[in-house]
C-alpha positions in Angstrom: 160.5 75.3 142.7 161.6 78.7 141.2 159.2 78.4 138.6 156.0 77.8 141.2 158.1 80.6 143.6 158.1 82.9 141.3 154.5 82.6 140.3 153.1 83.2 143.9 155.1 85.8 144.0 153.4 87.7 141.5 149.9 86.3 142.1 150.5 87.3 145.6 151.4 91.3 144.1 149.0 94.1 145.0 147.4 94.6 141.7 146.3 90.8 141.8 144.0 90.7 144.7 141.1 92.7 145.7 140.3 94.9 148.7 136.3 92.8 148.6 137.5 89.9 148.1 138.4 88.4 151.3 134.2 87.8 152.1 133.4 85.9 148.8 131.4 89.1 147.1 133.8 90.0 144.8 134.3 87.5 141.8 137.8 87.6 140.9 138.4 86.5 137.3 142.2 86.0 136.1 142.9 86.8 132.0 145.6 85.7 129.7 145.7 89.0 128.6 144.3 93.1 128.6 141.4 93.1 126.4 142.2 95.7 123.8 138.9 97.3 123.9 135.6 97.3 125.7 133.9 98.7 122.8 130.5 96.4 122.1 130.6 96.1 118.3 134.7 94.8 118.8 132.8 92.2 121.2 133.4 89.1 118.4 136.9 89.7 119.4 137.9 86.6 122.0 139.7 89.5 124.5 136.9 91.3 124.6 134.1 89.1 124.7 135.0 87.1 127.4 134.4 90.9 129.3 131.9 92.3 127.4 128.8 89.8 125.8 126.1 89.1 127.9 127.9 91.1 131.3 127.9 94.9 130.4 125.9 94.4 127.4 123.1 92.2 125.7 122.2 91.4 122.4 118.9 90.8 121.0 119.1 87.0 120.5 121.0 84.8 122.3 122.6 81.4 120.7 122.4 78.5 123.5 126.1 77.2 122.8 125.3 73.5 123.3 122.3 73.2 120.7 122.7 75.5 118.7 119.4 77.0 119.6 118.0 80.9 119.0 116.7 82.6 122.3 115.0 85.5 123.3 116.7 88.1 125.3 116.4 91.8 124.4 113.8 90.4 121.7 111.4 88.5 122.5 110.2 87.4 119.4 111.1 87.9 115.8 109.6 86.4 111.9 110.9 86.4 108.6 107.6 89.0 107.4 109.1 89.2 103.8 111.9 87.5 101.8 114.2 90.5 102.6 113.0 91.7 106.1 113.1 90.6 109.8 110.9 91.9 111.9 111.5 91.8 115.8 109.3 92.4 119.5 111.4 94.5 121.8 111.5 93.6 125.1 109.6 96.3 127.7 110.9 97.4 130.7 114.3 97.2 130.8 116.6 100.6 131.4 120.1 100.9 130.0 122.8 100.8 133.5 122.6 105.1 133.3 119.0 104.8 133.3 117.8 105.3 130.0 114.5 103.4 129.1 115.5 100.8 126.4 113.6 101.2 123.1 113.4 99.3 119.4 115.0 103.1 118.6 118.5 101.7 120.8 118.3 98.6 118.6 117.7 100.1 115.7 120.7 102.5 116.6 123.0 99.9 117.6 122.8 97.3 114.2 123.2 100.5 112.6 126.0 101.5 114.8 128.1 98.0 114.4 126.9 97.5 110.7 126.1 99.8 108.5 129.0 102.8 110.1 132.6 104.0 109.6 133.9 102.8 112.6 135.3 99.4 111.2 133.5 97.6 114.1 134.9 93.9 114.1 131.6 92.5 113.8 131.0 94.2 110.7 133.4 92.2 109.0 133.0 89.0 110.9 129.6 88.8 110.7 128.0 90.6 108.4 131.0 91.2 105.3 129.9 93.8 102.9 126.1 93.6 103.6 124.6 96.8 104.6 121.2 96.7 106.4 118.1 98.7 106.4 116.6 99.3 110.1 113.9 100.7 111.5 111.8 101.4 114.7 108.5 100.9 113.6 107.1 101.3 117.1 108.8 101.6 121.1 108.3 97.9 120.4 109.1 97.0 117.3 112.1 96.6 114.7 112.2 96.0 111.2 115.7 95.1 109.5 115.4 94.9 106.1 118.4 93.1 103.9 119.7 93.4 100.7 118.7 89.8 99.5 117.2 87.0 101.6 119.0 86.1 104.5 117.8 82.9 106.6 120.3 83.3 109.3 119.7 87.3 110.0 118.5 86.5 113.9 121.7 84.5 114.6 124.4 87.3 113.1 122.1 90.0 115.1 123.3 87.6 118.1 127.0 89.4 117.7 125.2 92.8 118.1 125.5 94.1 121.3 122.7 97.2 122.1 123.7 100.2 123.4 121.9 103.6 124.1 121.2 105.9 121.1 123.1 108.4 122.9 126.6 106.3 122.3 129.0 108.0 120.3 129.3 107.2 116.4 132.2 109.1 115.5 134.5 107.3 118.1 134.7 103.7 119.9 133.8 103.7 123.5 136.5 103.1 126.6 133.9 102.6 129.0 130.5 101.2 127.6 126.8 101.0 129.0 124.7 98.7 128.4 121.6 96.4 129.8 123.7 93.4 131.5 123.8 92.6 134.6 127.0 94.1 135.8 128.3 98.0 135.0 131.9 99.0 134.8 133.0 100.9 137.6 136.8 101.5 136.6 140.0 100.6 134.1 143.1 100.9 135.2 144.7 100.2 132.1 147.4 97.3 132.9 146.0 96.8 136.1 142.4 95.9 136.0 138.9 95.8 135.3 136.1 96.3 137.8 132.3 95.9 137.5 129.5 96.3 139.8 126.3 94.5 139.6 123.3 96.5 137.8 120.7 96.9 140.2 118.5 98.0 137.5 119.1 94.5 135.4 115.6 93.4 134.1 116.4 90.1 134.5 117.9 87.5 137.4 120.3 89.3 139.6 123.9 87.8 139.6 125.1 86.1 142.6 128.3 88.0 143.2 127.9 92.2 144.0 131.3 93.3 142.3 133.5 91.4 139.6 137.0 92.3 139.1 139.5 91.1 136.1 143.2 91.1 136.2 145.2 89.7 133.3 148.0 87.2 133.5 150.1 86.0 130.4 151.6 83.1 131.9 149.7 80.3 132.4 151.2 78.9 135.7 150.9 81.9 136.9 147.2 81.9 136.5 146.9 78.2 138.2 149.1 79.6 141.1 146.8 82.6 141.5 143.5 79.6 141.6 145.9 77.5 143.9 146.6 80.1 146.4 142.9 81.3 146.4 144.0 84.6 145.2 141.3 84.0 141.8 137.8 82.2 141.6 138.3 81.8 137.6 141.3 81.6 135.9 141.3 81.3 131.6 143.2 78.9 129.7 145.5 76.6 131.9 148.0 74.3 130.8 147.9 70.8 131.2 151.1 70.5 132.9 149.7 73.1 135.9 146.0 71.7 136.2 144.5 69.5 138.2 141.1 68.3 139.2 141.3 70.3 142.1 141.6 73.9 140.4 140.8 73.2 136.7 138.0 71.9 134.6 137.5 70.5 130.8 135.7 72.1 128.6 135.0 72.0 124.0 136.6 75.4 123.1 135.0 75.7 119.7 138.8 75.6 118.2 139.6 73.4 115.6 143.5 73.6 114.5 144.4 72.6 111.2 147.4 73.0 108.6 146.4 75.5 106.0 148.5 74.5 102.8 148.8 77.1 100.1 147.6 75.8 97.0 149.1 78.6 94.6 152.4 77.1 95.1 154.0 74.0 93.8 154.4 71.6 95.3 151.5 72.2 97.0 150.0 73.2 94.1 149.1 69.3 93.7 146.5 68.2 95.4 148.4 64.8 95.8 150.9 66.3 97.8 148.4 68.2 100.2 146.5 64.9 100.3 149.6 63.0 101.4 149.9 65.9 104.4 146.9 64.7 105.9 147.8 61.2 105.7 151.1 61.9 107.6 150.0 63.3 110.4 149.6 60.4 113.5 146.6 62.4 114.8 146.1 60.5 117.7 149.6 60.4 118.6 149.5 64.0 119.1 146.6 64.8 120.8 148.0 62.0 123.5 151.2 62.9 123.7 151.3 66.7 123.1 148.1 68.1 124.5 147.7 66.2 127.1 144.6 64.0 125.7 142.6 67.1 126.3 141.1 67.4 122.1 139.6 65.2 119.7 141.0 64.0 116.1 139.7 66.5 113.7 138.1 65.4 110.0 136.7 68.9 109.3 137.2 73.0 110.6 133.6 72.5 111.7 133.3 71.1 115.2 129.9 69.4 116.8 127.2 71.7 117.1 127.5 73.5 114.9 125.0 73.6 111.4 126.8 72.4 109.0 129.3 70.0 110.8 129.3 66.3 108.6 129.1 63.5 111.2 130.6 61.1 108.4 133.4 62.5 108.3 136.2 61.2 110.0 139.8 61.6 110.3 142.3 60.8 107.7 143.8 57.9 108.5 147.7 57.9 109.2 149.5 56.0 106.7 152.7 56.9 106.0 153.4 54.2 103.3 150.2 55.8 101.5 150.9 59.3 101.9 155.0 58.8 100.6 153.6 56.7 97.4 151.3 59.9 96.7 154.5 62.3 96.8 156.4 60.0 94.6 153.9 59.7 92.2 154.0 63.7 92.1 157.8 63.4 91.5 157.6 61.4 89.0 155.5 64.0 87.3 157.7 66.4 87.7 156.5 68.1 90.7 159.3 69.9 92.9 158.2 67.7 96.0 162.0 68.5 97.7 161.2 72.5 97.4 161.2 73.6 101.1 158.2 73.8 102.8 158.0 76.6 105.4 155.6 75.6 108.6 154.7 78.6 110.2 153.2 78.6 113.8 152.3 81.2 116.2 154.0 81.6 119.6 151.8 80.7 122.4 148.8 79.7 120.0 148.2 77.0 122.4 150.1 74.7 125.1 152.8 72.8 123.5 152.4 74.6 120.0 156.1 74.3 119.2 156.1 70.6 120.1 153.6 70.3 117.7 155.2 72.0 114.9 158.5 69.8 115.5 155.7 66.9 115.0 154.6 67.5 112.5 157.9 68.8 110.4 159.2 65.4 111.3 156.2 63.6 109.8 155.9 65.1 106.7 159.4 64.7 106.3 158.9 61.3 107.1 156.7 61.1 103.9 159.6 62.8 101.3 158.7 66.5 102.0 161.6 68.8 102.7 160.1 71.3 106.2 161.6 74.1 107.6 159.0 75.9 110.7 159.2 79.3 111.6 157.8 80.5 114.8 156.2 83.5 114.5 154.6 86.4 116.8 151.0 87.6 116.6 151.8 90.3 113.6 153.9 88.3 111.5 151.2 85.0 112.0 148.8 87.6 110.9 150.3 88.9 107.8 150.3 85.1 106.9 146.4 84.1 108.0 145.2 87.2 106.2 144.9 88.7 103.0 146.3 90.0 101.2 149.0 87.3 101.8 152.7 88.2 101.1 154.6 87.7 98.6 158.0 85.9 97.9 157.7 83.7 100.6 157.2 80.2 98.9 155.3 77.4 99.9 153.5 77.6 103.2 151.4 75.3 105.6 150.4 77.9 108.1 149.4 76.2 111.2 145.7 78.1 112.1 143.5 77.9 115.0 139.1 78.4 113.8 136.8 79.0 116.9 133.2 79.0 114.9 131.8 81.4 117.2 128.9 82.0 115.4 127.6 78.2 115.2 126.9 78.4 111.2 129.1 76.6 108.7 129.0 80.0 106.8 130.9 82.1 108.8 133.8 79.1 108.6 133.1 78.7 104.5 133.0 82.1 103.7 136.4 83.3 105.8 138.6 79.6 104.7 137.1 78.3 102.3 135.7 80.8 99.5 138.4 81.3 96.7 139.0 84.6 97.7 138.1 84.4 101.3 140.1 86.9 104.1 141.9 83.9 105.5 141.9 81.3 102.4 144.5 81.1 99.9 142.8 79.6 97.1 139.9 77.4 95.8 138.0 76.3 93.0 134.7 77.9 91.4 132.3 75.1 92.0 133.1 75.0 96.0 132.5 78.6 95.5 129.1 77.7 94.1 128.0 74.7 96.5 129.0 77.7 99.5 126.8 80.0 98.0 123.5 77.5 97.4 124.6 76.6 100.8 123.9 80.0 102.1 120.7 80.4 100.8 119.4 77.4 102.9 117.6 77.1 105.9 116.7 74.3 108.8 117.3 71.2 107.7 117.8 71.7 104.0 121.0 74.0 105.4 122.5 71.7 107.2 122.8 69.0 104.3 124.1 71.6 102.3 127.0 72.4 104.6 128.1 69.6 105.1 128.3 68.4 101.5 130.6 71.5 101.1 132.5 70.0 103.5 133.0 66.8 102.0 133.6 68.2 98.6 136.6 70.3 99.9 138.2 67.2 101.9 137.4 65.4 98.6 138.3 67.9 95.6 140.3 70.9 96.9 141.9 69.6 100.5 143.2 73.4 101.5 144.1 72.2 104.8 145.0 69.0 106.6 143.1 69.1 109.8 144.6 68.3 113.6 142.3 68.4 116.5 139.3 69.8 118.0 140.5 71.3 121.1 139.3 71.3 124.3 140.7 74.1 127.0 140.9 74.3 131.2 139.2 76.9 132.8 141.1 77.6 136.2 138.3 77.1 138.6 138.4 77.4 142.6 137.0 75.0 144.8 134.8 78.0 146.1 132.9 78.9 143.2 130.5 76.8 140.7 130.3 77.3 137.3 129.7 75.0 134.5 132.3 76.2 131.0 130.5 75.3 127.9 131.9 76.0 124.2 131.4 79.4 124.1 133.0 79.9 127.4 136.1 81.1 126.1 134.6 84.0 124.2 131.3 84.7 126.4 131.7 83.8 130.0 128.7 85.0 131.6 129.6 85.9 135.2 125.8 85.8 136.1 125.8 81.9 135.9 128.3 82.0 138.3 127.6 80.8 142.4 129.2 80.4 145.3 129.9 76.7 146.0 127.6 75.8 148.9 127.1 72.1 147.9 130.2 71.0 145.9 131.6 71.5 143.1 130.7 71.2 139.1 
């Protein structure tokens, strides 16, 4: 009772509600957090994203989340016109939300904005690595990006490219960006909230809802209370433990979580020991008892839908007596298998995360492995996932969480699994080969590809011993319909939203 007393009590606050709201024309949308930004090219960042892609701004393509499949949007059509160059329609008649004309100069301005720049743009990094582009308006009309060696997959990474006029700043990120969307931003009242207005310029359908307006929440009953007390329409990321089929709905998050197991350091060093990991872990028994059945067994850091994911692979099965006899056959070779083991998890990762962690320290102990866990904040979680990893710190299963975003194995290979990928700790020179083949793929012939390096590093390397596929709640009133799909929780378009008039999805 003073935990649900306290959380009306700050969902019922002034900065939580909205002067417009009361008459259904203001969607009210309830965050776990402030999005650092609003700059487009930070846009493959989760926080601000979920604000951001396909609201205030548009890219060229579009990625439909649930088949994978390329659509038009600012472009209407695109070709591969040489091995090294893309060359793209623009889309006539649309204005920018201050009125500026949109133009294939914008786009060209924009990927060269994001990519080739000095503002360390997120999606530079993310989705395009070192690569520097060539661009060009060949005509009002037209685009030409040229590439520094073939690249099959150039209309999908131009999907993380938000367009923005050529007037935008380059020497400094943007607080309050324009773009083509549907909505504008009206205000920022940093720690308070976001509003938008809807662009009555758009080009395309008009949204349903006038005004939108995001408030951020970091406590997950907090945000049920706010969807409970009809003081939010949309509320991200609920817990099992506050939803219900009356305010909340299921939906694939495109997270995958996963032990990552540093192979430079004994005894994980041996890939008998990092095998026996994965054979300890009673899978099902966590997803049922710890995350509230809402995830799926995971074989892979690839979920469905995504090119690349192996549909014959399948879960390692939990066997303890199998996964013990492993370790003691390491011991027996000499292998430090009672060194201590740190598990380190992330605070808040996801619901239950430090139950979890206890789960999973007790199983591989279980199996002869001597676990310690350390719960860690954002930073320190960081200086772990990321290179260049510390030093000094032992042996380390780092509990991660991948969203694949993108929908391409490549963006998962090249981050986790290249040798001397940003967030992989080691690997071995012919995975590093199948990746790069991989890469050079396209349509079917890519798919195969990616999903024999997947195999080959569950078979020959095993970096990580995978947990689930997870599956969040979106916090949904009764008076709103909306359908969540896998991208949902870094692209919610607020232009698919409706009021409910004949149920509820």
């Amino acid at each position: 009772m003073t935990l649900l007393t306290s959380a009306c009590s700050v969902a019922n606050s002034d900065t939580a509600g909205d002067a417009g709201s009361a008459d259904g024309r203001t969607l009210r949308v309830v965050l776990t957090q402030e999005p650092p930004t609003l700059e487009p090219c930070e846009s493959s960042l989760t926080a601000t994203g979920v604000v951001v892609r396909s609201n205030i701004t548009e890219p060229l393509v579009e990625r439909e989340p649930s088949t994978g499949k390329l659509e038009p949007l600012l472009s209407t059509g695109w070709r591969q016109t040489e091995p090294t160059m893309w060359t793209f329609d623009i889309r006539s008649g649309v204005t920018f939300q201050n009125g500026q004309p949109f133009t294939a100069e914008d786009a060209a301005f924009s990927i060269d904005r994001a990519v080739n720049s000095d503002l360390a743009c997120n999606v530079d990094g993310y989705v395009f690595g070192d690569e520097k582009l060539e661009v060009r308006a060949v005509s009002p009309t037209r685009l030409t990006v040229t590439t520094e060696k073939a690249d099959p997959i150039l209309p999908l990474r131009l999907s993380f490219v938000e367009i923005v006029p050529r007037t935008t700043s380059t020497q400094a990120k943007v607080r309050i960006p324009v773009g083509t969307g549907p909505y504008a931003v009206t205000s920022w009242q940093t720690g308070v909230s976001i509003s938008l207005a809807r662009n009555e310029k758009y080009w395309g359908k008009a949204p349903a809802y006038p005004r939108a307006r995001y408030v951020w929440r970091s406590d997950a009953s907090v945000r049920a209370a706010m969807i409970d007390k009809g003081e939010a329409d949309i509320a991200m990321a609920l817990d099992p433990m506050d939803a219900t089929g009356d305010n909340s709905v299921a939906y694939p998050n495109n997270e995958t979580t996963a032990l990552r197991l540093d192979g430079r350091e004994a005894p994980l060093n041996d890939i008998r020991v990092r095998k026996a990991i994965g054979m300890a872990i009673d899978r099902k028994g966590i997803v049922d008892a710890l995350l509230g059945g809402l995830a799926k067994p995971a074989a892979q850091l690839v979920p469905p839908g995504v090119v690349g994911h192996n549909e014959n692979l399948t879960p390692t099965p939990y066997d303890v007596s199998a996964a013990r006899a492993l370790v003691e056959q390491a011991a027996a070779d000499g292998v430090p298998v009672h060194r201590r083991i740190t598990l380190v998890a992330r605070n808040g990762q996801f619901a239950g995360i430090a139950e979890v962690a206890e789960a999973l320290q007790y199983e591989m102990a279980k199996v002869g492995l001597n676990v310690r866990i350390r719960m860690a904040d954002t930073a320190t979680h960081l200086q772990y996932q990321l290179r260049p990893l510390p030093r000094g710190v032992g042996p380390v299963a780092l509990l991660i969480m991948h969203g694949n975003q993108a929908g391409d194995a490549a963006f998962t290979t090249s981050q986790y699994l290249l040798s001397d990928g940003p967030q992989s700790t080691f690997g071995t020179q012919e995975l590093n080969r199948r990746i790069a083949a991989a890469d050079t793929r396209s349509g079917k012939d890519r798919q195969k590809a990616f999903a024999s390096v997947l195999a080959h590093q569950n078979t020959e390397v095993a970096q990580y011993a995978y947990l689930a596929h997870m599956r969040g709640l979106l916090g949904l009133s009764p008076s709103v319909r909306y359908r969540p799909d896998s991208a949902t929780g870094d692209e919610m378009r607020l232009s698919e939203v409706r009021p409910a008039t004949a149920g509820r999805h």
